[in-house]
C-alpha positions, 0 to 999 in steps of 0.5 A, a space after each residue: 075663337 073662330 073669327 081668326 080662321 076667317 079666310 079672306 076670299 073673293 069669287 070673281 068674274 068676266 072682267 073682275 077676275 081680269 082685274 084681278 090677275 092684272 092687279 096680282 102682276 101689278 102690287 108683286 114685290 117679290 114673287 110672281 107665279 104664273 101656272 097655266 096649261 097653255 100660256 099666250 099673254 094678253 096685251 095687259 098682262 104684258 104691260 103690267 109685267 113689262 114694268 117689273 123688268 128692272 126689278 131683279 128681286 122678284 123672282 117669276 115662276 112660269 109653269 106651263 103644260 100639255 103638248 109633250 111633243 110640241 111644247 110651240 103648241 102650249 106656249 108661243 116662242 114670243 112669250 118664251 123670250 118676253 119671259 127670258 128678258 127677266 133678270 130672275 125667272 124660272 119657267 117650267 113644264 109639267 105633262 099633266 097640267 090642267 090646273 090654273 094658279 096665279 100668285 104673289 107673294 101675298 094674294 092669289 087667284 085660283 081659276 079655271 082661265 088659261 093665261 091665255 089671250 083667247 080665255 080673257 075675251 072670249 071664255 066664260 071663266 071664273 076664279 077665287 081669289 084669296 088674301 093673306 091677313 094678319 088674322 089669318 097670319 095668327 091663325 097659322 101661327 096656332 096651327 090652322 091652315 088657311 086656304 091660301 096656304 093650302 092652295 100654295 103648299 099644293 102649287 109649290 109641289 107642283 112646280 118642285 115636281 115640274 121640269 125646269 127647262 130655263 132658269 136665269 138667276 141674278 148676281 150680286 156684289 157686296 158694297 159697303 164693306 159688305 153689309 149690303 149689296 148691288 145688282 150686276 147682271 143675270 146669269 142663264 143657268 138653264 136653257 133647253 128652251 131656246 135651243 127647242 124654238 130655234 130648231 121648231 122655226 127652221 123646221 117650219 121654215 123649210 116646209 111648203 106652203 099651203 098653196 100646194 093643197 089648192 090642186 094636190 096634195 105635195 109628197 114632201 108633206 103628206 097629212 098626219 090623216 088620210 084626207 084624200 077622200 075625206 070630205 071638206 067642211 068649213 070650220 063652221 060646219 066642222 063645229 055643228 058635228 062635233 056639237 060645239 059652238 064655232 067659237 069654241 073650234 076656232 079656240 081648239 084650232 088656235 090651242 093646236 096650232 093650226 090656225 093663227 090670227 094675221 091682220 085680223 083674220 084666220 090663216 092656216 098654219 104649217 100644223 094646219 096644213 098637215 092635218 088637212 086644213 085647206 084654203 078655198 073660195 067662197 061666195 064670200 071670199 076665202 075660208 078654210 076647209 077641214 077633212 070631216 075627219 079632223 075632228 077626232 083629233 080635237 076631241 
């Protein structure tokens, strides 16, 4: 009988595969699992995701990766603490991340875009999104795997092998006589989170500005590259050395934090500052200019 390990699943696109994911948030019960590399959350995303809040039953699983130094450099700290407001949430890293995975209790996308702002405007991404059916159920049940299962037997490994790194957990009380119950409160049973965040903003916070590249270079915060004799290149002649689109450095720049979007436009970030990102002033205002050497580092 092969019709029952018939696998209903979907390859997405462009705004479809956006739809898609925000329609897993939306119809989620029970579980959420989010999985991906770098995490910065779209407006939409955080809207739907907002509206589970009061829901202490579902549990959400965030695992992000990359950055082992700088874990800032893969997910933001305002992400951090929308996550951290759930009353059931786990988030976790894991080094060697690349894979992007997200789920519901019943649905899921496999896909090569990062929960990721940037990815969702601007990226040619694509996905395959894959339902569990009562076909699909009975095919289980004779002992054929299908590719939603697969794919969630390979994810749950990866979030088993990942570090846990906060983990808030809701408390119940039993009512009526014990044959039901209610929620309390939730209770943060894991948090070396926070702690890194804090520690990250009050480093920042103590280093100089970027207007001490306008004329040298401070002792206080020397470059991680030598940049005193390297030349300076606008991030668009930067992007036709390396052989890449303008649009794909300003998207490797933001990855590594050393740039960021205020008011609409691009400013330098401290990280920016240290590897060398200086302001200056053009026919047509201000822009930033990088050490032509800079690009090794974002190979």
């Amino acid at each position: 009988m092969p019709y029952l390990v018939k696998v209903m699943a979907k390859f997405l696109t462009g705004n479809e595969l956006n739809s898609e994911v925000e329609r897993l948030f939306e119809n989620a019960n029970e579980l959420i699992v989010l999985i991906s590399p770098y995490i910065k959350l779209h407006q939409r995303y955080a809207a739907t995701l907002k509206s589970k809040l009061d829901n202490p039953r579902l549990k959400i699983i965030v695992v992000f990766g990359k950055n082992e130094d700088d874990f800032s450099k893969s997910m933001k700290h305002e992400d951090f603490n929308f996550f951290k407001a759930f009353p059931n949430v786990e988030v976790r890293y894991e080094k060697r991340l690349h894979a992007k995975y997200y789920a519901n209790e019943s649905s899921a996308v496999i896909t090569s875009m990062n929960l990721y702002s940037f990815s969702q405007d601007n990226n040619i991404e694509a996905g395959v999104y894959t339902k569990k059916t009562l076909l699909e159920n009975l095919a289980g049940s004779l002992g054929v795997e299908d590719l939603d299962q697969q794919a969630w037997q390979y994810f749950d490994r990866v979030i088993d092998q990942s570090e846990l790194l906060f983990k808030k957990t809701p408390q119940y009380e039993k009512v009526l006589m014990g044959l039901s119950k209610k929620y309390n409160s939730s209770v943060i049973e894991v948090d070396t989170l926070s702690s890194f965040f804090e520690n990250s903003k009050e480093r920042k916070m103590n280093k100089p500005s970027s207007d001490m590249f306008n004329n040298q270079l401070s002792p206080k915060m020397e470059p991680s590259i030598n940049v005193i004799n390297a030349k300076l290149l606008s991030t668009t002649a930067l992007s036709r050395i390396m052989g890449i689109s303008s649009k794909d450095l300003f998207y490797k720049l933001e990855n590594q934090r050393w740039i960021e979007k205020n008011n609409g436009n691009w400013i330098l970030t401290p990280e920016g500052i240290k590897m060398g990102g200086q302001i200056k002033k053009g026919q047509y205002g201000e822009y930033i200019a990088w050490p032509e050497n800079v690009a090794l580092h974002l190979q």
